[in-house]
C-alpha positions in Angstrom: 88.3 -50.0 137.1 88.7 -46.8 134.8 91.2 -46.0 132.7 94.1 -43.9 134.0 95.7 -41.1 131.9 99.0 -42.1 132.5 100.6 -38.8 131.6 98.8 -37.5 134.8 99.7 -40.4 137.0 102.3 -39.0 139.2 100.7 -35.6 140.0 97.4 -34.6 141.8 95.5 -31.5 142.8 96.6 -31.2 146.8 100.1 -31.2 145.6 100.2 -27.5 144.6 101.3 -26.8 148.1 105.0 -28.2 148.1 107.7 -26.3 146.4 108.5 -28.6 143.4 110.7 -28.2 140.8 109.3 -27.6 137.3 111.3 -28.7 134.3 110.6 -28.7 130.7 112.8 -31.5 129.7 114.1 -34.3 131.4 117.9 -33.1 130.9 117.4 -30.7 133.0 115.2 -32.7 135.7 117.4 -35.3 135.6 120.6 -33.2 136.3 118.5 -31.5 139.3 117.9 -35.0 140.1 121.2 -36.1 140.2 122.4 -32.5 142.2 119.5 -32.1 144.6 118.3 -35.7 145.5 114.2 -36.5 145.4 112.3 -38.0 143.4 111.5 -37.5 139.7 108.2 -37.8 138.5 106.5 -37.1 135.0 103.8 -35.2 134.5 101.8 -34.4 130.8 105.3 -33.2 128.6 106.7 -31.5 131.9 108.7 -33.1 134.5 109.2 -32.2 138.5 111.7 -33.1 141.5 110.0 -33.4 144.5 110.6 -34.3 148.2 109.5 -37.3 150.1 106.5 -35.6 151.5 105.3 -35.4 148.0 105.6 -39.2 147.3 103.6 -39.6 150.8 100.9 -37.2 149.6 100.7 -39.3 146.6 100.0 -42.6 149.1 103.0 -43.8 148.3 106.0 -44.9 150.9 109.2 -42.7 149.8 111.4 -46.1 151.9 109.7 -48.5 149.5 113.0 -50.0 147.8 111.7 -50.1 144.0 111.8 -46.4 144.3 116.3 -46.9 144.6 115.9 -49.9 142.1 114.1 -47.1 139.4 116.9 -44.7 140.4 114.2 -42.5 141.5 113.0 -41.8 138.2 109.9 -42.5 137.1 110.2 -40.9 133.6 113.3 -43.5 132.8 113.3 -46.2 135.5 116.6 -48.4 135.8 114.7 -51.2 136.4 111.2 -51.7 134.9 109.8 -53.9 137.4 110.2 -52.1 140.3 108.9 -49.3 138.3 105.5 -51.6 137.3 104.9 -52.4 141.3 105.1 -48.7 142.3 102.6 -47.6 139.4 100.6 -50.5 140.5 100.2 -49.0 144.1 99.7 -45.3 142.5 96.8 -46.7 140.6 95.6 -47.9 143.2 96.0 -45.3 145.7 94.4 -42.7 142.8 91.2 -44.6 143.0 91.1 -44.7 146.4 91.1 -41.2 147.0 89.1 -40.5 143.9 86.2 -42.3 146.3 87.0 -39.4 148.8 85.5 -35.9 148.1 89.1 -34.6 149.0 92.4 -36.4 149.6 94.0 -35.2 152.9 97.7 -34.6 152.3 100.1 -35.2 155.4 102.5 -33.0 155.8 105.8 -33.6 157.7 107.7 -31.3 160.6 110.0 -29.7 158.3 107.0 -28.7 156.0 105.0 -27.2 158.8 108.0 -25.2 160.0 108.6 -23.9 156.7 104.9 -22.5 155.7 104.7 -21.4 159.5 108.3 -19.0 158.8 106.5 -18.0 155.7 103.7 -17.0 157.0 105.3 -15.2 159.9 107.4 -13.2 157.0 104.3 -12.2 155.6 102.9 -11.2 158.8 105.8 -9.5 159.7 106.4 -7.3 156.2 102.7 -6.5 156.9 102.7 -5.4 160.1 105.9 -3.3 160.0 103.9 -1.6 156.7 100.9 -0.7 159.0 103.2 1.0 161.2 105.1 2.8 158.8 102.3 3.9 157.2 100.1 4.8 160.7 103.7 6.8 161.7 103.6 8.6 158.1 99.9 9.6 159.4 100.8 10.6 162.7 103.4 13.0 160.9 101.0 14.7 158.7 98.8 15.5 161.8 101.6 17.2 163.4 101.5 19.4 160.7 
């Protein structure tokens, strides 16, 4: 088996489309972590709090019980074996899906809802510009 960069462990490619939170230093992801709830996960010299539907995405179960025995914190586990069974599954898991041309991420209820409202904002600002705009038209013709 290749070697894994371990600083690149906990994040992947498909993740870019849940709403993380970024941090620059684990202070400050750790105090999110501690206000907010998730899960919080290295990655390179950056840190992020992310949802369960994250840790699924990553082939990993967000129930497993290490991930309470770590504290949820895979930057500073509480306990380091829990922590060595869950990088054990990620490692495997990466490999896996390195086999497939492109991981499929599952996404959960909540998520669809939420990129469905966005999407219906977006489709809503646009439309209501289009009329605007084809109103603003239909007063220069009466001109």
């Amino acid at each position: 088996m290749a070697e894994m960069d371990r600083a690149k462990l906990w994040y992947q490619t498909n993740l870019d489309v849940f709403l993380n939170h970024w941090f620059s230093n684990y202070a400050e992801a750790r105090a999110s972590l501690e206000h907010r709830g998730g899960f919080l996960l290295p990655y390179q010299t950056h840190f992020f709090v992310c949802q369960p539907d994250v840790i699924t995405a990553l082939g990993l179960d967000p129930d497993d019980s290490d991930w309470k025995k770590i504290g949820y914190d895979c930057a500073h586990p509480q306990d380091k074996d829990a922590f060595a069974r869950l990088r054990e599954k990620r490692e495997r898991n990466h490999f896996g899906s390195q086999a497939r041309a492109r991981p499929r991420t599952q996404f959960s209820s909540a998520h669809w809802k939420f990129l469905l409202e966005s999407f219906l904002i977006v489709l809503t600002a646009t439309s209501e510009s289009a009329r605007t705009l084809y109103r603003e038209r239909e007063d220069l013709q009466d001109v």
